[in-house]
Each structure stands twice: as structure tokens, then as C-alpha cells.
C-alpha positions in Angstrom: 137.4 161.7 111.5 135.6 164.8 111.4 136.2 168.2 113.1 134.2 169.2 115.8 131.2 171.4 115.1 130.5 174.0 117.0 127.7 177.1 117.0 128.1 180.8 118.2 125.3 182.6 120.0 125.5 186.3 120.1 123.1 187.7 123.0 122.8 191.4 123.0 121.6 192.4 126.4 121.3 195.7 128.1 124.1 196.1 130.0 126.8 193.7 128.1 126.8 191.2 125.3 127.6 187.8 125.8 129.1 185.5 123.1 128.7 181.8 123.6 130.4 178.8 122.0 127.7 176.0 121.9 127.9 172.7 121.0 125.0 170.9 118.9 123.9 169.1 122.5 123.5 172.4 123.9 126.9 172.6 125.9 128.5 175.7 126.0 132.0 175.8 126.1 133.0 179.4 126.8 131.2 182.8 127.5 132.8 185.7 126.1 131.4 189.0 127.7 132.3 192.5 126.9 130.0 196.2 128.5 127.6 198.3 127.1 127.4 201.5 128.4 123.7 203.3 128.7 123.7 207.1 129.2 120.1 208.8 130.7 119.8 211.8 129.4 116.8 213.1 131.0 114.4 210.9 133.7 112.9 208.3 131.7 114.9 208.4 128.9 117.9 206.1 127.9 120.2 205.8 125.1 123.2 203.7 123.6 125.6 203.9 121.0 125.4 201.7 118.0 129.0 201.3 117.5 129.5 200.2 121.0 127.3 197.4 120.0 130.0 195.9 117.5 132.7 196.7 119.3 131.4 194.3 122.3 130.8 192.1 119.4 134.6 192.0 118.5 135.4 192.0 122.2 133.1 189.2 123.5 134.0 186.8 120.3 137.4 187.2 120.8 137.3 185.8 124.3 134.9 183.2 123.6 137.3 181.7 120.9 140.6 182.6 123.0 138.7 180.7 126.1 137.4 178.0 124.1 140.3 176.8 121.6 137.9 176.2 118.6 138.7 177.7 115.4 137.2 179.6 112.9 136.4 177.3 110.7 134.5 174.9 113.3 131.7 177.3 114.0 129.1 176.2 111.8 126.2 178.8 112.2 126.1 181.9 114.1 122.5 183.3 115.8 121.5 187.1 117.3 119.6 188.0 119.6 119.4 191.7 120.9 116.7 193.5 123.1 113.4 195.1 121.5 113.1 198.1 120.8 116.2 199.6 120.7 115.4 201.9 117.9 118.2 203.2 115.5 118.0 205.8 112.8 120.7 205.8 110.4 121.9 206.0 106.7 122.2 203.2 103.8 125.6 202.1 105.2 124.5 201.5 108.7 126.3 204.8 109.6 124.2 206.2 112.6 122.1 209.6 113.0 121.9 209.6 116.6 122.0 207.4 119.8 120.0 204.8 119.9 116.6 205.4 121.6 117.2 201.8 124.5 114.2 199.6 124.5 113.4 200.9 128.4 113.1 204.6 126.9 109.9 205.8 128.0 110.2 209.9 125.7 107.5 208.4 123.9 104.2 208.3 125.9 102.5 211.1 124.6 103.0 209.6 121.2 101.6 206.2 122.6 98.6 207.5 124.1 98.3 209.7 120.9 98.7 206.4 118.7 96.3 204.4 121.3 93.4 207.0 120.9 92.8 206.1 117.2 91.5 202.9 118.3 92.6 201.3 115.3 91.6 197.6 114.7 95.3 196.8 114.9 95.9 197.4 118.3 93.5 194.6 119.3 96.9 192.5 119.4 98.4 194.6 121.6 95.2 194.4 124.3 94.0 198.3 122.6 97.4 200.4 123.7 100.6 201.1 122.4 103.9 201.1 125.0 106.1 203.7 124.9 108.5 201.8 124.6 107.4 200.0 121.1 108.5 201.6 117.3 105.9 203.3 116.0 105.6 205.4 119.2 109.7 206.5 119.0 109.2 206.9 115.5 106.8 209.5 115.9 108.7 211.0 118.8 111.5 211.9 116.6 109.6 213.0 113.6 107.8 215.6 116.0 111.2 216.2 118.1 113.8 215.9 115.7 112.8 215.9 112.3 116.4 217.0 110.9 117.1 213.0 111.8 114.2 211.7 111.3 114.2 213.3 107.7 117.8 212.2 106.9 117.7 208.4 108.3 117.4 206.3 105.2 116.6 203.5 107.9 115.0 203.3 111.1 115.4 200.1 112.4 116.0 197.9 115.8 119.1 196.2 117.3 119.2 193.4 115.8 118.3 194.7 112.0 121.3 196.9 112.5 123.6 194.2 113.5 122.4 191.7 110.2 123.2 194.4 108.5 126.6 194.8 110.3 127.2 190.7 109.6 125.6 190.0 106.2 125.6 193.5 104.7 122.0 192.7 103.8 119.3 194.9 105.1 116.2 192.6 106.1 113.9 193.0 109.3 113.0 190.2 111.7 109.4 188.6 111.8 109.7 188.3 115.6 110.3 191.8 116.0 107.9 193.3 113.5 105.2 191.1 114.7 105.9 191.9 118.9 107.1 195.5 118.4 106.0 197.2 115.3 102.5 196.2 115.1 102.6 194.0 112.3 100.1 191.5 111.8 99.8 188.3 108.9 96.5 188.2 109.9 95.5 191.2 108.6 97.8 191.7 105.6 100.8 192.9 107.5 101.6 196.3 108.1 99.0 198.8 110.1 98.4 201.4 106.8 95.5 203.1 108.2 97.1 203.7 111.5 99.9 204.6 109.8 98.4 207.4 108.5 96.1 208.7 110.7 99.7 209.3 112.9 101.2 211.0 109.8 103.5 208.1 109.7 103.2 207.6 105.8 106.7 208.0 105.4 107.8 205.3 107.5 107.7 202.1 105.4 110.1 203.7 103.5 112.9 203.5 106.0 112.0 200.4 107.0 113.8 197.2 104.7 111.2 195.3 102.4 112.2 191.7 103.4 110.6 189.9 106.5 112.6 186.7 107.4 111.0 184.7 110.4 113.3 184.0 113.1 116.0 181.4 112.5 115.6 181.7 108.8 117.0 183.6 106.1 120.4 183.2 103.8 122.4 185.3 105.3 126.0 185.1 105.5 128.9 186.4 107.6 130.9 189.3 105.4 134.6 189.0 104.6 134.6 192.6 106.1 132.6 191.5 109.5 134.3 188.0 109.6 137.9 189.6 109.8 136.4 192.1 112.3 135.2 188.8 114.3 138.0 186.4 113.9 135.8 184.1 112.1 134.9 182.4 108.6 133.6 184.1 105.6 130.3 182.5 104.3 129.3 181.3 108.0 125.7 180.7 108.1 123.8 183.8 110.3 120.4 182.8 111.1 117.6 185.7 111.0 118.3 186.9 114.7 115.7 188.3 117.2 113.9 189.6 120.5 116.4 188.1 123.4 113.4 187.0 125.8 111.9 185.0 123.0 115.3 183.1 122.0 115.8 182.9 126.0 112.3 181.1 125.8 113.4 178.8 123.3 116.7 178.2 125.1 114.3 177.3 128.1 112.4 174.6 126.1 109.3 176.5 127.6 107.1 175.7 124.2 104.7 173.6 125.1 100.7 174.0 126.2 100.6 176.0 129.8 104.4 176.4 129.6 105.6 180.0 130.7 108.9 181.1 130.2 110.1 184.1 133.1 113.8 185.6 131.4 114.9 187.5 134.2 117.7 190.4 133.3 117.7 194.1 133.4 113.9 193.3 132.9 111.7 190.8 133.2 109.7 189.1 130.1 106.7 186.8 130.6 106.4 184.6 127.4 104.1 181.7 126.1 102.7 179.9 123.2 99.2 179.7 122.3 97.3 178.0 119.8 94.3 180.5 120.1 94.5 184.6 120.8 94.5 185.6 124.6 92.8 189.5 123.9 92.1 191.8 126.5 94.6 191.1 129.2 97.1 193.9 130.4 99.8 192.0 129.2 102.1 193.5 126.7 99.8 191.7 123.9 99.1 188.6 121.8 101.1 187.9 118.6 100.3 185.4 115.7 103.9 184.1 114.2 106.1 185.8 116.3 108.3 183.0 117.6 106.8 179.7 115.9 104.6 180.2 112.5 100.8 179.4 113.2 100.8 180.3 117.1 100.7 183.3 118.8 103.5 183.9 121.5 101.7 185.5 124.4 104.0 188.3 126.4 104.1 190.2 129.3 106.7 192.0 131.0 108.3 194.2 133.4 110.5 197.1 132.4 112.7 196.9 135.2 113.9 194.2 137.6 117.7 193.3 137.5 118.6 196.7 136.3 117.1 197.6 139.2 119.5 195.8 141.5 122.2 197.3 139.4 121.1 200.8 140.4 121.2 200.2 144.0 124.5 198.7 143.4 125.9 201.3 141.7 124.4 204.0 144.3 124.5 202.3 147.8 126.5 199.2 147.7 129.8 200.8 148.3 130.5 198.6 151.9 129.1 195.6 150.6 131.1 195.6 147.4 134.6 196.9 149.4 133.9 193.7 151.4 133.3 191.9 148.0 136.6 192.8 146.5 138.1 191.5 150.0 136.6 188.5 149.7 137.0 188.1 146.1 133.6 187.1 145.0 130.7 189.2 143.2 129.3 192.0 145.4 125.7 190.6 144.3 126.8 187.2 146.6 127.3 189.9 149.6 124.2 191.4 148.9 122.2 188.1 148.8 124.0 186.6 151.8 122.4 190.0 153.6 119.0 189.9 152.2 119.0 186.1 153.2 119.5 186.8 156.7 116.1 189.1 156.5 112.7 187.4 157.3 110.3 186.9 154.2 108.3 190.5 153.8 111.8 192.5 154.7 109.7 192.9 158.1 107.3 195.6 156.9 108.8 197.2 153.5 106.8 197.2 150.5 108.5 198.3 147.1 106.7 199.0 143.7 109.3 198.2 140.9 108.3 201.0 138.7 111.4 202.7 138.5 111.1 203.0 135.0 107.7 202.5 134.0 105.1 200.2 134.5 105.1 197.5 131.2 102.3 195.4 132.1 99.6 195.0 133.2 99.2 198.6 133.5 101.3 199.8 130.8 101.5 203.1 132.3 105.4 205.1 131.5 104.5 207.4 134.1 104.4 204.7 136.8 107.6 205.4 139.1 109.3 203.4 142.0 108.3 203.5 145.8 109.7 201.8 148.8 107.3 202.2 151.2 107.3 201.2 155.5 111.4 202.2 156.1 112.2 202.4 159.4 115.7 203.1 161.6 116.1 199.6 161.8 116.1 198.9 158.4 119.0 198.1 156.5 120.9 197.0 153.1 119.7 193.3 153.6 116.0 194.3 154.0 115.8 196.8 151.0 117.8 194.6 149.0 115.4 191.4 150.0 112.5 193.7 149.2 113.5 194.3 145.7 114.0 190.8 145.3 110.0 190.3 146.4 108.6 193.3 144.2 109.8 191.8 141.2 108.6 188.4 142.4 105.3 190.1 143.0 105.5 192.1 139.9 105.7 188.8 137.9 102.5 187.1 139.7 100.2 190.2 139.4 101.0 189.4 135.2 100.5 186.0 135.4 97.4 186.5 137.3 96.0 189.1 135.1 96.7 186.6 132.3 95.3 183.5 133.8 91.8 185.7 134.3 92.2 186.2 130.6 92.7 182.6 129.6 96.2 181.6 129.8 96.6 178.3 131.1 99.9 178.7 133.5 101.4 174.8 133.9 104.7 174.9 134.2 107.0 178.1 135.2 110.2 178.4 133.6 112.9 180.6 134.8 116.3 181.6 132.8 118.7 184.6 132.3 120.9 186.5 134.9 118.3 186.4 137.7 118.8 182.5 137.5 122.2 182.9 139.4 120.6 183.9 142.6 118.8 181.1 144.8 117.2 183.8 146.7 115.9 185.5 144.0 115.0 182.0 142.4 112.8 180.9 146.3 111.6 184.3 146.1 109.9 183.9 143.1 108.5 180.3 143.7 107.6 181.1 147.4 105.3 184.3 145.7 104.4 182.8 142.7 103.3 179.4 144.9 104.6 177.3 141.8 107.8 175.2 141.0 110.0 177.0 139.1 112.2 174.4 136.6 115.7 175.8 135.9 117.9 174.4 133.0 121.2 173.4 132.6 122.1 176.2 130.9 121.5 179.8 132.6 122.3 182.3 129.7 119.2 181.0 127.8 119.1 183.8 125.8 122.6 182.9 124.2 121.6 179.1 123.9 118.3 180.0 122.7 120.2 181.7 119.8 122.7 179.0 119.6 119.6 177.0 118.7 118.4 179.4 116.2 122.2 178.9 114.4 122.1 175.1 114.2 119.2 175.4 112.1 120.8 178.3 109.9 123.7 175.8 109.6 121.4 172.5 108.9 122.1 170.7 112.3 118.2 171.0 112.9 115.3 171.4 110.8 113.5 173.4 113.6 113.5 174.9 117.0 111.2 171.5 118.2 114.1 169.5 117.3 116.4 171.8 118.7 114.6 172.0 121.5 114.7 168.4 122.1 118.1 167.8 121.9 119.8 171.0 123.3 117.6 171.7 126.6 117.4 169.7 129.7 116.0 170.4 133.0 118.5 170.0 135.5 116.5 170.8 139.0 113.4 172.1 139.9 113.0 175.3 142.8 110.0 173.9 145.2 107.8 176.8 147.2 108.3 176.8 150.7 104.8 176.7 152.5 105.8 178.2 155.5 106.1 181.4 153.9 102.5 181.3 151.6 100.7 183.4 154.1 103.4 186.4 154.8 103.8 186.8 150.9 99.8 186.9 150.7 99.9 189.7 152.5 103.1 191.5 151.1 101.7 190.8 147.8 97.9 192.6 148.7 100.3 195.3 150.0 102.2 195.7 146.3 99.1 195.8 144.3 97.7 198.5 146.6 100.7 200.5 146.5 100.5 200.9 142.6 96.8 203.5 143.5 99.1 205.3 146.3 102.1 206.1 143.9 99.7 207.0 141.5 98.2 210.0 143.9 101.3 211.7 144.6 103.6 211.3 141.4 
């Protein structure tokens, strides 16, 4: 009879990474989760150390496999995903120069209206302007800031190129990432020369690896050195790893024609397929072999959502969570129960979730928070409750911009952390006036690179018959009517407030 097969997804999110055993129906047997820690520096700027990344790693995949019982041997393919981004300059060996620049790093907006200005047929993908937030912006921040590191890094590479590296020992970069991130383009030969060098970036292919491997490809396998750090089998099978929202898509099975896939975390990414180019919206852009060769994956996005819960946690849920501990459940289940017991529109308070930016569809890293209409009789619940809608609204005025620019908008799929919460989950289909499908599996993200491993190890030929046979929709999240024409107005009342926070920042 034989052994049980199992595959390990390794999802590298902001604030902790979570290590899931999977089976090949798309069952997860145990989570293992360890922290990352993010230090800000300055306003607007946010860092992490690399090591800390494999030292979750270790963590988190030692639980999983403690939790779970299966052995080493039975994992048959292991998949990555990690946040965009996150850029990392460091030598040969992986050793690092400095902390890594966090995807939601916004130091770089000079350099991205700089880059932006040349106008260069390349950014056509990206709807004619850089982020901030993207590589050839940070790379440009620290050759002008810091060029003692920027000179010395042999490689300047993401997340996830670093963390190959770390399993394989092979440098290669991801096609996923290149093509969202790095303004890479198939459809024009590949890499943006001419912008390139009208930034004085020349240099820069030369810290970057030569091979491009689409995501859940490659040959890669797990290092004696890495598999004894992990407790697992030499010669596993690591599939080309990736941008977390787009395996999170995948793990939502939110790939067909007017599917949109919401992955709700620290941020909030807005992704779809498309055979044909959507140009011109202000969504993050339009990207030709990103996730699946021949289309373009269409994406959006907020820079801030859940992280932005975390930060009123951390700052002004010190009652709720005392009561939390009491009770012995998560302080985020006391927070909801209070926000629940609010009125849709948090009875007059309007919030613009800009804390750290503004991603789409203004892309503007200047944009910054507001909570507007507070009275005395406001409290926790209501604030809380109107965070909850700003991201809701946040999410609509994307899709809305998109829809004007030809995205047909079917189905709405919704997965990650933000999943947990049935108020946050009503919120968004009361505002968004859609049903929201939810899947079996809530840490898409981890499935979706679960997925991208039983490929690597020959289970599946491809994510459509992965797809297929590791997804299911378990229950769909109706809107409730009654509250269509109080989240009209609080919604009129968000866009607005974006001019008004504009005047006085």
C-alpha cells in the first residue's frame, strides 16, 4: 500500500509565515505559524530582516510536521509564496547588506515620479506610473541614498528570490514577480533597457539572476543544508515560488472569465485574468504571463487594510484585549462583537484607509489616513466598524474604476486572514452589493502554493487541474438590501474625503 502523499505550502506574509501541510485534494492538515517582526524607521518607511525570514521558516515547519504526524519523506513538493516587493540587497551567498526595504515602503516616491516622467513605452502596463512601492523605484532609492550598498550587493532581489536561493542554492528570479513588479514585459522583449538607462539604472541587470522560471516551474530542489535546517528530505521538489495574492488567487480557484479574486491581509490585492489588456485604469496595472502564460493577470490593490486593524490593536485595544485574555478567545472576536453592535455607516464616521499610501486607483504614497465625523459618543465599536467599511469601500472604488476600464466583474472571490471575520466578510458584500464566495480553505495563499508544489512534484500537470481538484466553494456571503442605501452614501462620503486629505496633508 502506498504512503501517504502530502505537499508543504510556505506562505510568507507580512506579519508571520504560515506553513501548511496539504493534501493533493486540497485538505490541509496543520498550520504551522511563526512572527515576523517589521521595524518603521521613519513615517512611510518599513523594514525586515532577511534572516528572520528563515528562521520563521524553521519555526513554522517544525510545528506543521510536529502538529501533523507526517514525515519527511511523505512531503512530495514544497511551494513559496512571499509578498512583492520586499526588496533585498545582498552578496553571492545570500548574506544580507541591509534590512530589507517591506513591500508597503513608500522612501521611494520621488524615484517613482522621477521614473514615471520618462514616459517610457513600458509603463503602458503599469496604466503610465510607477508605485513606490515596485523595484526599480527602491533600486534607484538606494543607489542615490546608499550607494556604499547598493555598490557592494552582488544581488538585489525580492522575498521570494532570496528564499529559492535559501532552499535550492540556485539563484533564479520568478516570472510572476518580474512581470507584476519589475516591469518586465514578453511582449516587448523583456526587460525595460531604455528606461533603464535613462534612470542611470544600467548597472542593475547585473545584480539581478539571468534565469526567469514561470511560477510553479523550475528544477529546483531542497538542499541537504536547508532540508536539515527544515526537518525535511533532500531532493524534495521546490516549485518556482511567487507573489502571495496571486497564489492566494489560485488557491481561490478565481481563474475564470469575470472572476475577481479579493486576498484580504495586511493589504488588500484585487486580481484577475484576462485574455485581452485592460490599459488605462488606476489599477496597479495589466500584466501578460504573470500568473498563467498567454493572459494577463489584471491587479489592483490597497496598501493597507488588515495591518491597519493591527495598528489600532496594538495602540488602543488594551480593554478589549484584557477582556480577551479573560475570555480566552482572540481580541479581534471582542473587537468584532463591538463593531457588530454599531449601525451600518458607524452613525456618521467616514475613514480613508490611506495610512500608508494610496496603491490604487490613485497610486499616490503621499495619500495618508483620516477618520473624519468623531464625536463624544463615539467609541471602539464604531471606529473599529468604520475601518471595517473603508476597506470595503476602498475595494469597490477599484473595482469600479476597473469595470469603467473594461473588466468584466462576475464573480467576487474573497480569501486570506480577512476571511475569518463575518463582519468584515457582510461588510464587504453589503458595500460591494455582490455575493462574495468563500472556500473551504481560508489561508488561500498557503493552498494556492500548495497547488503550485503538486505540480513541482508531478501530482498535476497545471494550476487548471489543480484547481479543479483542490478548491471548493463551501458557502456563499449574500448582500443584505436593507443596508444598500446607507453604504451609498457612506461610500459618496469616502471618495470625497480622498480631495479633503489631500488639502491639508
Amino acid at each position: 500500500m502506498a504512503e501517504p502523499a502530502y505537499l508543504l505550502g510556505l506562505d510568507v506574509g507580512t506579519q508571520s509565515l504560515r506553513a501548511a501541510i496539504v493534501d493533493p485534494r486540497g485538505r490541509t492538515l496543520a498550520y504551522g505559524v511563526a512572527p515576523i517582526a517589521t521595524a518603521y524607521p521613519r513615517p512611510s518607511w518599513a523594514e525586515q530582516d532577511a534572516q528572520s525570514w528563515w528562521v520563521a521558516a524553521r519555526t513554522a515547519v517544525g510545528q506543521a510536521l510536529g502538529m501533523s504526524g507526517v514525515l519527511p519523506e511523505q512531503i512530495l513538493g514544497i511551494g513559496l509564496d512571499c509578498t512583492a516587493c520586499t526588496v533585498i540587497p545582498c552578496k553571492f551567498d545570500g548574506t544580507p547588506l541591509r534590512p530589507a526595504l517591506l513591500w508597503m515602503d513608500q522612501r521611494a516616491a520621488d524615484e517613482s515620479e522621477f521614473l514615471s516622467a520618462t514616459n517610457d513605452p513600458a509603463l503602458r502596463y503599469v496604466s503610465g506610473r510607477l508605485s513606490a512601492e515596485w523595484m526599480l523605484p527602491k533600486a534607484l532609492w538606494l543607489k542615490r541614498n546608499e550607494p556604499e550598498v547598493y555598490d557592494a550587493a552582488d544581488r538585489l532581489v525580492e522575498c521570494t528570490d532570496w528564499l529559492m536561493y535559501r532552499l535550492t542554492g540556485e539563484w533564479t528570479l520568478s516570472l510572476n514577480h518580474v512581470a507584476v513588479k519589475w516591469n518586465y514585459a514578453r511582449p516587448d522583449g523583456g526587460w525595460p533597457l531604455a528606461l533603464l538607462r535613462s534612470a542611470g539604472l544600467d548597472d542593475l541587470p547585473d545584480k539581478w539572476p539571468e534565469r526567469i522560471v514561470p511560477l510553479g516551474q523550475g528544477d529546483g530542489r531542497l538542499t541537504r543544508g536547508a532540508a536539515d535546517a527544515l526537518g525535511l528530505r533532500p531532493g524534495t521538489p521546490v516549485a518556482q515560488g511567487g507573489i502571495d495574492a496571486y497564489l492566494g488567487m489560485l488557491g481561490l480557484g478565481a481563474t475564470g472569465p469575470g472572476d475577481v479574486a479579493i486576498i484580504v491581509g495586511s493589504s488588500t490585492c484585487h486580481l484577475a485574468q484576462s485574455r485581452v489588456g485592460v490599459f488605462g485604469s488606476g489599477a496597479g496595472g495589466c500584466y501578460p504571463d504573470a500568473t498563467i502564460e498567454g493572459l494577463y493577470t489584471i491587479e489592483a490593490g490597497q496598501t493597507a487594510t488588515g495591518s491597519i486593524l493591527d495598528w489600532y490593536r496594538r495602540h488602543f485595544a488594551g480593554n478589549e484585549q484584557r477582556e480577551a485574555d479573560a475570555r480566552k478567545v482572540s481580541v479581534y472576536q471582542i473587537l468584532d462583537e463591538k463593531a457588530s453592535a454599531v449601525p451600518p455607516g458607524a452613525e456618521g464616521l467616514v475613514v480613508r484607509d490611506d495610512w500608508q499610501g494610496n496603491r490604487s486607483p490613485y497610486k499616490d504614497p503621499l495619500a495618508r489616513g483620516l477618520i473624519s465625523g468623531l464625536t463624544l459618543s463615539h467609541g471602539p465599536g464604531h471606529i473599529f466598524r468604520a475601518l471595517y467599511e473603508a476597506t470595503a469601500c476602498g475595494t469597490r472604488h477599484i473595482l469600479d474604476d476597473c469595470s469603467r476600464h473594461g473588466l468584466s466583474v462576475e464573480r467576487i472571490f474573497l480569501g486570506g486572514g480577512g476571511a475569518k471575520s463575518p463582519l468584515w466578510l457582510q461588510t464587504h458584500a453589503d458595500i460591494l452589493q455582490r455575493p462574495v464566495h468563500l472556500t473551504r480553505e481560508t489561508e488561500t495563499c498557503a493552498l494556492g502554493s500548495a497547488m503550485s508544489a503538486s505540480i513541482a512534484a508531478g501530482i498535476y500537470p497545471d494550476f487548471a487541474a489543480a484547481v479543479v481538484e483542490m478548491v471548493e466553494i463551501e458557502r456563499v456571503v449574500e448582500p443584505n438590501p436593507a443596508n444598500r442605501e446607507v453604504y451609498e452614501e457612506v461610500f459618496g462620503k469616502y471618495v470625497a474625503a480622498y480631495d479633503v486629505a489631500r488639502q491639508i496633508r
